[in-house]
N, CA, C and O atoms as CSV, one atom per row, in Angstrom:
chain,resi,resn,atom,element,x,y,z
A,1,UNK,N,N,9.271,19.144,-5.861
A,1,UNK,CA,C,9.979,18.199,-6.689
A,1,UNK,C,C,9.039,17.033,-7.014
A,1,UNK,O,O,8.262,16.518,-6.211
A,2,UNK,N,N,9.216,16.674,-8.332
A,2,UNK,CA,C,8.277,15.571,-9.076
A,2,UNK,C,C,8.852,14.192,-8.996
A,2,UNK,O,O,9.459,13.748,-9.971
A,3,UNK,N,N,8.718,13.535,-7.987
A,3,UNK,CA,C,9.553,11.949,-7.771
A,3,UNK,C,C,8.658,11.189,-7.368
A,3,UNK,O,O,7.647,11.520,-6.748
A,4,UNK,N,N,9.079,9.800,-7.799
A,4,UNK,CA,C,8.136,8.252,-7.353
A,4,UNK,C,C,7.904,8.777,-5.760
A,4,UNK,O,O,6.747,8.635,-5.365
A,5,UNK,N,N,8.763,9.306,-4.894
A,5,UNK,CA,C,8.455,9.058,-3.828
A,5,UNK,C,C,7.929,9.613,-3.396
A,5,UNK,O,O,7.860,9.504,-2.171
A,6,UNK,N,N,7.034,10.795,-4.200
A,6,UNK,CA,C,5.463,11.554,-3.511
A,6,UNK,C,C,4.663,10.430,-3.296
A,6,UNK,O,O,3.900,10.664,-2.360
A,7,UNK,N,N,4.476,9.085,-3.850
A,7,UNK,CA,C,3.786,8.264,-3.978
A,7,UNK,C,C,3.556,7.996,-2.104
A,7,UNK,O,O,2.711,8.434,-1.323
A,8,UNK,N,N,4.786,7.048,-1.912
A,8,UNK,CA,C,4.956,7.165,-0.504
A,8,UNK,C,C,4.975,8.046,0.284
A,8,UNK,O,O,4.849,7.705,1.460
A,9,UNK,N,N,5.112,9.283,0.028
A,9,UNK,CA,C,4.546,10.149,1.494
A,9,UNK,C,C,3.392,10.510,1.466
A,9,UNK,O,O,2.946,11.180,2.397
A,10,UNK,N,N,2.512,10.110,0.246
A,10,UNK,CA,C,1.137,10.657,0.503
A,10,UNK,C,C,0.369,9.345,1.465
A,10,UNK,O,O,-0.447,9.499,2.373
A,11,UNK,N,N,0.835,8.262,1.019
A,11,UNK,CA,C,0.301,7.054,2.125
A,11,UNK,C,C,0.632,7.051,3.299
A,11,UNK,O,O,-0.221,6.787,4.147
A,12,UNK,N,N,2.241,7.404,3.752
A,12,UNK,CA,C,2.594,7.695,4.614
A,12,UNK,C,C,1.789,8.977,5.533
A,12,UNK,O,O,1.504,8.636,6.681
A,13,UNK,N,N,1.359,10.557,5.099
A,13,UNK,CA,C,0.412,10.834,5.540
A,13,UNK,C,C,-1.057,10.466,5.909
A,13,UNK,O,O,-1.621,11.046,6.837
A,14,UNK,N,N,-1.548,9.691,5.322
A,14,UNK,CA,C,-2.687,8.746,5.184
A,14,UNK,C,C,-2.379,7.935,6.478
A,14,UNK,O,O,-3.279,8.017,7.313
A,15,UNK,N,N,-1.559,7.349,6.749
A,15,UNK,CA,C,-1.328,6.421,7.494
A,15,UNK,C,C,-1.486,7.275,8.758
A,15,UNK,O,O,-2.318,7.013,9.627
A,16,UNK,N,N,-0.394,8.611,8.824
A,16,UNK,CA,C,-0.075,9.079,9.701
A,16,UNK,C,C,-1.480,9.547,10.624
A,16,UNK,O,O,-1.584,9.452,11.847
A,17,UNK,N,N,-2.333,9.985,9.832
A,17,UNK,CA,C,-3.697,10.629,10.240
A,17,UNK,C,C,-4.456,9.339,10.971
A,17,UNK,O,O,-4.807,9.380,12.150
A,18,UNK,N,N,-4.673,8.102,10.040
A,18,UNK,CA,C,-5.960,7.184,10.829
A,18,UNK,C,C,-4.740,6.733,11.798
A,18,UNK,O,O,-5.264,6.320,12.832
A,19,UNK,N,N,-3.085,6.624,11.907
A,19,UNK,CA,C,-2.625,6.648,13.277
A,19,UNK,C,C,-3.158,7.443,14.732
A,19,UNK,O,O,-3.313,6.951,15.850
A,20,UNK,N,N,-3.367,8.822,14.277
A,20,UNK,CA,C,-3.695,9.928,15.252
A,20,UNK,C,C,-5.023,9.507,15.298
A,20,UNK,O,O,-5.315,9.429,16.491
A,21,UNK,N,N,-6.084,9.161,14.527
A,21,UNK,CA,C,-7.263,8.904,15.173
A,21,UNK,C,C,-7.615,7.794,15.647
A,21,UNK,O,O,-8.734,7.482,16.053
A,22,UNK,N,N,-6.496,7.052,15.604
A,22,UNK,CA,C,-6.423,5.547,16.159
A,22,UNK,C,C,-7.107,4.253,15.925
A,22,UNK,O,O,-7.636,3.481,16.725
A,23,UNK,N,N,-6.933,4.185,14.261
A,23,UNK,CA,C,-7.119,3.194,13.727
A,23,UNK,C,C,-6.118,2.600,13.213
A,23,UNK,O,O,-6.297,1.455,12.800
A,24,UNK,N,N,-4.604,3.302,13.080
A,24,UNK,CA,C,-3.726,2.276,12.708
A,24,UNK,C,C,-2.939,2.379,14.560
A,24,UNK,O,O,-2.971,3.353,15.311
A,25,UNK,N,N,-2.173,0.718,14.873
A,25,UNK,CA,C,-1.495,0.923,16.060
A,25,UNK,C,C,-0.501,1.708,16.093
A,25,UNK,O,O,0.206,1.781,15.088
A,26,UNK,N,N,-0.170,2.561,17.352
A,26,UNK,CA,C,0.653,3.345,17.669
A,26,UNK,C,C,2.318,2.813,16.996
A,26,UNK,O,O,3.108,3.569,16.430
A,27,UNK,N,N,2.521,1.377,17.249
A,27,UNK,CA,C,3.493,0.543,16.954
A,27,UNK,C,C,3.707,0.810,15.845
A,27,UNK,O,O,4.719,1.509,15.790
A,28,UNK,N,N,3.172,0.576,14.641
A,28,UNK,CA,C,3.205,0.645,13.440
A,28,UNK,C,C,4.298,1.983,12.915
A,28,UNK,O,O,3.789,3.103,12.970
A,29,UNK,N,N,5.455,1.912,12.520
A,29,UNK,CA,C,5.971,2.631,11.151
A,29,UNK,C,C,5.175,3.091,10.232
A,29,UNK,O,O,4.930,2.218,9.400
A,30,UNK,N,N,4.568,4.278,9.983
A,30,UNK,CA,C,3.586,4.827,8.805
A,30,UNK,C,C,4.487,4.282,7.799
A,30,UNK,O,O,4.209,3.367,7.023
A,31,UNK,N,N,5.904,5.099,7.895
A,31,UNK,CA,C,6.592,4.944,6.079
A,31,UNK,C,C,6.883,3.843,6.258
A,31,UNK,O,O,7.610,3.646,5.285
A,32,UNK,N,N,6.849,2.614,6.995
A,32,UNK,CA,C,7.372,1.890,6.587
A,32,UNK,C,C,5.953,0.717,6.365
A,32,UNK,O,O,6.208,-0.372,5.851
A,33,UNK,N,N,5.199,0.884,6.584
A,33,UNK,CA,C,4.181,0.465,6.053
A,33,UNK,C,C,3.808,0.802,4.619
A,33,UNK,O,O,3.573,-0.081,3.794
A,34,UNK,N,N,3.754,2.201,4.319
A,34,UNK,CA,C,3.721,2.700,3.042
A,34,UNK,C,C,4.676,2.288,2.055
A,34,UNK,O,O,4.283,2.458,0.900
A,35,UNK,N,N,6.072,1.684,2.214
A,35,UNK,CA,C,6.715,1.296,1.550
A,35,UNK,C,C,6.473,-0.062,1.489
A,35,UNK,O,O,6.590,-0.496,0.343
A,36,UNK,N,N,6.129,-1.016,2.454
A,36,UNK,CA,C,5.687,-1.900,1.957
A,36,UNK,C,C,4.420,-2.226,1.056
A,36,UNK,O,O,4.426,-3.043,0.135
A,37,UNK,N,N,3.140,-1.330,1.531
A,37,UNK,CA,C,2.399,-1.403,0.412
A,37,UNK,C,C,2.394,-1.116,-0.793
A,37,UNK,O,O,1.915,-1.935,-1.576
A,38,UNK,N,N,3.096,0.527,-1.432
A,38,UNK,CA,C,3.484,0.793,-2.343
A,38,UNK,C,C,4.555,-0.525,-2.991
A,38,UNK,O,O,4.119,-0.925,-4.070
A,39,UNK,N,N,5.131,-0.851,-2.788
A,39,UNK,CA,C,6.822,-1.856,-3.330
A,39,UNK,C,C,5.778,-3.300,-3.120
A,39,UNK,O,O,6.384,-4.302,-3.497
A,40,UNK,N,N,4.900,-3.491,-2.802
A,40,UNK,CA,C,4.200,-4.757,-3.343
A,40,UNK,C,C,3.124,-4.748,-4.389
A,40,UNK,O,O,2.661,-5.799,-4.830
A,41,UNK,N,N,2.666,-3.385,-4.846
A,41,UNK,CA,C,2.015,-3.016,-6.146
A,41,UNK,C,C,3.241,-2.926,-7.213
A,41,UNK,O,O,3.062,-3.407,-8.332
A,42,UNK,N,N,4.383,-2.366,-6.910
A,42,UNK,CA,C,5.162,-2.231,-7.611
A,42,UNK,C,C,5.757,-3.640,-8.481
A,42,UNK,O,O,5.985,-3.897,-9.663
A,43,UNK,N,N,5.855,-4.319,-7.260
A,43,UNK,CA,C,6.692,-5.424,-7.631
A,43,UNK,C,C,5.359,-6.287,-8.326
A,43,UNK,O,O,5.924,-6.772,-9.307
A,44,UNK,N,N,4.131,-6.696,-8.388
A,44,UNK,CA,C,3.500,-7.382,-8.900
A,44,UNK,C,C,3.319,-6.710,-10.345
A,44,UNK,O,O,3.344,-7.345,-11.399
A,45,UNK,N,N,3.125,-5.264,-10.225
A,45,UNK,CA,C,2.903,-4.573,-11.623
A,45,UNK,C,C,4.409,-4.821,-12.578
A,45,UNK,O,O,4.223,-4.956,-13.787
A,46,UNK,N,N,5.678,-4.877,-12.141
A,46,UNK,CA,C,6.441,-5.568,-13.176
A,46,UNK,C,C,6.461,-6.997,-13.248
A,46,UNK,O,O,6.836,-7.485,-14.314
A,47,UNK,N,N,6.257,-7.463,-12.678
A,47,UNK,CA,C,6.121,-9.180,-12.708
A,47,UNK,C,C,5.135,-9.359,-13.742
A,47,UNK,O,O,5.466,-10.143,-14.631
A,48,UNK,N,N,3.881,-8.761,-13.849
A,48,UNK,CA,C,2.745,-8.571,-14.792
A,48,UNK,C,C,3.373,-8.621,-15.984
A,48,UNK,O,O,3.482,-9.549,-16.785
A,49,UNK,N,N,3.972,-6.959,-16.018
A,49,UNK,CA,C,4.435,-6.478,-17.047
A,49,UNK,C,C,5.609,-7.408,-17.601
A,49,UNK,O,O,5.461,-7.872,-18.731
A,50,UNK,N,N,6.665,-7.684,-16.943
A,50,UNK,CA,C,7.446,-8.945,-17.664
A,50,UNK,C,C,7.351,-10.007,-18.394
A,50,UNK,O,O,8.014,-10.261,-19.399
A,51,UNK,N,N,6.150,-10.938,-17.678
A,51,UNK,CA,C,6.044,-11.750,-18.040
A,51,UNK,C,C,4.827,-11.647,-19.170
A,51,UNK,O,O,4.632,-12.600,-19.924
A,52,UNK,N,N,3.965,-10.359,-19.254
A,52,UNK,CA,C,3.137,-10.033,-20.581
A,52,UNK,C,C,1.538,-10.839,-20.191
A,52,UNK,O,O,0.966,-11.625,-20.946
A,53,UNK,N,N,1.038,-10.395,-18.819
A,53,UNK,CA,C,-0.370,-10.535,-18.445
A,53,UNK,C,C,-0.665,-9.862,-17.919
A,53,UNK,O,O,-0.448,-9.586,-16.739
A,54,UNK,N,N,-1.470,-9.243,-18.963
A,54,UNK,CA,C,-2.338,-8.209,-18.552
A,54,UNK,C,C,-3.325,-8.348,-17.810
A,54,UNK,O,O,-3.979,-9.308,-18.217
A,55,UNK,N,N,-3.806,-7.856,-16.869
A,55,UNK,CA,C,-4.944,-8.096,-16.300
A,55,UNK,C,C,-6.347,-7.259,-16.249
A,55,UNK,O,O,-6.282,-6.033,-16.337
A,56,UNK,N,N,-7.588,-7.888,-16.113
A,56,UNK,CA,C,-8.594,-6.434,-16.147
A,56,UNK,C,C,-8.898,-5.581,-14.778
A,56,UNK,O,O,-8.749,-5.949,-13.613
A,57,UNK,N,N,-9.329,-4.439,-15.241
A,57,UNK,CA,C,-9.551,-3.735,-14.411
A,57,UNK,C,C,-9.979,-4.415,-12.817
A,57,UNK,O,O,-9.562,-3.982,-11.743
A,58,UNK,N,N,-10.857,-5.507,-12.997
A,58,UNK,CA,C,-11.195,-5.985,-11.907
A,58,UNK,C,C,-10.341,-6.901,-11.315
A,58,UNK,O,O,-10.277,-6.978,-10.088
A,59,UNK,N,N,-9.649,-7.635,-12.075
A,59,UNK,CA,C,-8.148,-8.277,-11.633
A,59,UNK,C,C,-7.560,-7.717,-10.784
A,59,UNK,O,O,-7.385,-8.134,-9.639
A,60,UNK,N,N,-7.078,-6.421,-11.368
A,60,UNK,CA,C,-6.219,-5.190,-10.514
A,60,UNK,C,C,-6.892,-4.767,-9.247
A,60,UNK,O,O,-6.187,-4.832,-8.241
A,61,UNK,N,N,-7.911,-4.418,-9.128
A,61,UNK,CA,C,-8.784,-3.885,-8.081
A,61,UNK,C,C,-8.952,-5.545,-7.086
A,61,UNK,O,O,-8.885,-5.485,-5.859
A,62,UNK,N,N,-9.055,-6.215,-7.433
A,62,UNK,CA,C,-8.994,-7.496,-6.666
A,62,UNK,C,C,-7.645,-7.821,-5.614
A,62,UNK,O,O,-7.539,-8.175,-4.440
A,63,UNK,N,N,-6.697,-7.495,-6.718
A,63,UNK,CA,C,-5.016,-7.611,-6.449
A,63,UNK,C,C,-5.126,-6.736,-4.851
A,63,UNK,O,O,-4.827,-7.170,-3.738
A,64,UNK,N,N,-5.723,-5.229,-5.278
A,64,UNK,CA,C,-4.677,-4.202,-4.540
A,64,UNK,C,C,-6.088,-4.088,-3.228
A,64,UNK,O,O,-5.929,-3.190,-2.400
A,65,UNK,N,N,-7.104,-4.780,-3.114
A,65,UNK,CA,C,-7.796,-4.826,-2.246
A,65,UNK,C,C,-7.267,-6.435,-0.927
A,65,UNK,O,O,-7.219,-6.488,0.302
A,66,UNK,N,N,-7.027,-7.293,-1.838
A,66,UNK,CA,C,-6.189,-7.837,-1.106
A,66,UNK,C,C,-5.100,-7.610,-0.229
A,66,UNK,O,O,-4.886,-8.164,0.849
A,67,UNK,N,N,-4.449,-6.759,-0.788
A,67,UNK,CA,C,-3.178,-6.494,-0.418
A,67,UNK,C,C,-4.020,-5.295,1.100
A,67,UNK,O,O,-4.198,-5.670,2.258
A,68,UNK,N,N,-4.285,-4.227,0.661
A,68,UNK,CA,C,-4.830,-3.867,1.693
A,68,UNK,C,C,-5.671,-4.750,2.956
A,68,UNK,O,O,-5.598,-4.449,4.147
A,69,UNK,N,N,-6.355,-5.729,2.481
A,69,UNK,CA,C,-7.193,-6.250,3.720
A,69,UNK,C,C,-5.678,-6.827,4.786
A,69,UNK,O,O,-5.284,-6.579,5.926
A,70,UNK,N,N,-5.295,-7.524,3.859
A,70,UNK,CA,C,-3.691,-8.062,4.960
A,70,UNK,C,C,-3.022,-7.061,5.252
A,70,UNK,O,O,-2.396,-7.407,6.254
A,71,UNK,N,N,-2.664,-5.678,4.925
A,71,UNK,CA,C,-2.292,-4.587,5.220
A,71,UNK,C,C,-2.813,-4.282,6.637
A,71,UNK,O,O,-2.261,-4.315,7.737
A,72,UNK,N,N,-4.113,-3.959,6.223
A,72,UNK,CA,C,-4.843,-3.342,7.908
A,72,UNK,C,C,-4.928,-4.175,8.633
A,72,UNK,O,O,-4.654,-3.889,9.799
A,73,UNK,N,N,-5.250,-5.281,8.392
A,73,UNK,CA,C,-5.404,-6.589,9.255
A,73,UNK,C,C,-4.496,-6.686,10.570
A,73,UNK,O,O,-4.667,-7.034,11.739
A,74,UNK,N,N,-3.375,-6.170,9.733
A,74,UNK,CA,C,-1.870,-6.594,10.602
A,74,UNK,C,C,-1.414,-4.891,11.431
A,74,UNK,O,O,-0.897,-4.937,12.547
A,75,UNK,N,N,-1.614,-3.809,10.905
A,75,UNK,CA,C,-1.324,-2.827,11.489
A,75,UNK,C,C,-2.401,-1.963,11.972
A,75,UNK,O,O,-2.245,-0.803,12.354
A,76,UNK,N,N,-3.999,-2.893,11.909
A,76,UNK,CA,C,-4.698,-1.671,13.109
A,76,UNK,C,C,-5.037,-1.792,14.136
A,76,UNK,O,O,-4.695,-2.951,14.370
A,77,UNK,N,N,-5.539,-1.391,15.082
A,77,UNK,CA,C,-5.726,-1.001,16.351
A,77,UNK,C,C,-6.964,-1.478,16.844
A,77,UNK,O,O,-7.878,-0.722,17.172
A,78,UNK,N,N,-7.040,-3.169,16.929
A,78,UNK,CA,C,-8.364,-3.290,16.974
A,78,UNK,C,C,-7.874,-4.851,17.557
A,78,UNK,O,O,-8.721,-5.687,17.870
């Protein structure tokens, strides 16, 4: 089946794996990590889109590297 929410289980696997090799903490919720990262691209990409600013490629890549550094920051194993 073709749904938004392959999105999230492919991170959610992602997650699940550097869990098992023990870079994300045991503690950590995979999907629920994945839903928070996914649903904070989401939510900035309509906020973008609403309000009609576009951003460049490197904007975007800036955005979603951020978001990851506070991502791992907070859920790895270190």
């Amino acid at each position: 089946m073709k749904a938004p929410h392959r999105a999230n289980e492919a991170v959610e696997s992602y997650l699940l794996e550097e869990q098992r090799i023990g870079r994300v903490s045991e503690f950590v919720n995979p999907r629920s990590a994945a839903d928070m990262l996914l649903g904070s691209c989401y939510q900035y990409a309509f906020q973008l889109n609403f309000l009609g600013l576009p951003l460049s490629d490197e904007e975007q890549n800036e955005y979603v590297h951020r978001v990851l550094d506070t991502l791992f920051a907070g859920i790895g194993n270190e």
